[in-house]
Each structure stands twice: as structure tokens, then as C-alpha cells.
N, C-alpha and C positions, 0 to 999 in steps of 0.2 A: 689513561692507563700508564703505568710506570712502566721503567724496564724489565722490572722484577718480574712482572706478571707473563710478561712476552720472552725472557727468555726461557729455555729449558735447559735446567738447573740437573735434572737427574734422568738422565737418557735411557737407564735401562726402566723408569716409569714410564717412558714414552715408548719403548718397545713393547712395554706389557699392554696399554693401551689401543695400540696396532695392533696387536696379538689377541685382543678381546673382540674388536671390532671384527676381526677374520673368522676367529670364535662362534661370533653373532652370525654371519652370510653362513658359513660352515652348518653350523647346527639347523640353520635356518634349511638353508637346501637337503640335509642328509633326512629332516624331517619329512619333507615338501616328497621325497623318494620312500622313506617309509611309510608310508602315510595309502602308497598302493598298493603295500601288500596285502594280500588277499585272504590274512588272518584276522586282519583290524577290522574286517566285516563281521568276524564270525564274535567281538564282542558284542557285550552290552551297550547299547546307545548310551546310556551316561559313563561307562566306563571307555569308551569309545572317544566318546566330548572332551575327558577330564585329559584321556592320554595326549589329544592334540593341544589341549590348551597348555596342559604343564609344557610341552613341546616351544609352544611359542613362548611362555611366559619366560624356559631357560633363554631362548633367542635375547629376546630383553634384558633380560638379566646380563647376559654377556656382553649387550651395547651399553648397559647400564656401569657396569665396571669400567667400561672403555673409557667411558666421559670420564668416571671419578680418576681413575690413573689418570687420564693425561690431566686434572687440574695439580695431582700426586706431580706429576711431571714438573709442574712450575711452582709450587707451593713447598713438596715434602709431605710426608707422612708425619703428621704433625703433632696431634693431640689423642688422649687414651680411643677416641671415640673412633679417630681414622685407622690406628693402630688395633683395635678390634675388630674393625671391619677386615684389616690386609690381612689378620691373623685368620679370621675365619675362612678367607676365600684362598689363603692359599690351603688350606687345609679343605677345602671343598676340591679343589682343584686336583690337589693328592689321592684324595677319594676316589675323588671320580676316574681318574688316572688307574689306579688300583681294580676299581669295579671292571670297567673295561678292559683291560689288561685279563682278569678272568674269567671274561665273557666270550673272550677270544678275538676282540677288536682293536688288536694289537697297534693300526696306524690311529687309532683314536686314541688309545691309553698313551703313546709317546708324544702325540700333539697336546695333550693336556698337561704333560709329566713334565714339557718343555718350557710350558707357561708355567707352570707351578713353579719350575726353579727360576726364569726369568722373571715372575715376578717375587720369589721370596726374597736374589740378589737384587730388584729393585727396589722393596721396602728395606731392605739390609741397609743399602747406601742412601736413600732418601729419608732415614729416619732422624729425625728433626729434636 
């Protein structure tokens, strides 16, 4: 393993990475709490299924970004394919930011709004 590989080259990729991973437990537990309210009974058993699975698949998703940042972290945001990927997720991130923001989930929408701009100044500066 070279040095290249083991140092980290672009810090604020490595804070967005933290920042996903937190993301991940976060979403993970705020589901694990909705998940008892007592309207999710009153769906449909497959509509019921699909709400907890997209629930966990965002969990993933969030740990999934994590990893890709922190390789972001020692590599760079390097080629059109990773530079698509940062483009779309911070723009998911915004969204989402936005949606909850007028849902009235206002410390959700600022923890989203915060990664969104800590990782759009980390692809800014790690762009390769």
C-alpha cells in the first residue's frame, strides 16, 4: 500500500464520509422509532413491507456513500462517473433537505442541508 492510498488528501471528503455514516445509525434508529407508530398498522401489508424496506435500503445507502467518500477522501473525485455520482447525491441531499424542511422536520432538513453543503465544498476541493 503506497502513501497515497493512506494518506487523506481531502479532509472535507473525509468529514462528508463521518457525516454519512452518522446519516446511516440516524436514519437507521429514527426508523426503528417510526416504525411504532400506530398508523403503520393501519396500512396495507405490502405497502407496510415496501415502507420499511425503502427505510432500511436509505440506511444502506447512507453507509454506502460513506465508504465511497472516504475512498473520495484519499483518491479525489476523479473521473466523469464519480463526478456524477457527487453531482447526483448532493442534489438528493438538497431534496431531501427541502422536502423535510416542509414537512416540518426542520432538525432533519438542517442535518441534511449541512451534509449537502459539506459534501458539495468536498467535491469542490477534491475534484481531480
Amino acid at each position: 500500500m503506497s502513501s497515497t492510498t493512506t494518506t487523506n488528501k481531502h479532509p472535507l471528503l473525509l468529514a462528508a464520509a463521518v457525516a454519512h455514516g452518522l446519516l446511516a445509525l440516524g436514519h437507521t434508529t429514527k426508523g426503528l422509532d417510526q416504525f411504532k407508530h400506530p398508523s403503520l398498522s393501519t396500512l396495507p401489508t405490502a405497502l407496510r413491507g415496501a415502507v420499511k424496506a425503502g427505510w432500511y435500503e436509505g440506511s444502506v445507502f447512507f453507509a454506502i456513500m460513506g465508504i465511497l467518500n472516504y475512498k473520495w477522501a484519499q483518491t479525489g473525485v476523479y473521473d466523469v462517473y464519480d463526478k456524477s455520482i457527487a453531482g447526483l447525491l448532493i442534489s438528493l441531499l438538497g431534496g431531501a433537505a427541502a422536502a423535510y424542511y416542509r414537512s416540518g422536520d426542520k432538525p432533519t432538513a438542517t442535518t441534511l442541508a449541512v451534509v449537502a453543503i459539506v459534501q458539495g465544498l468536498g467535491v469542490r476541493n477534491g475534484w481531480v
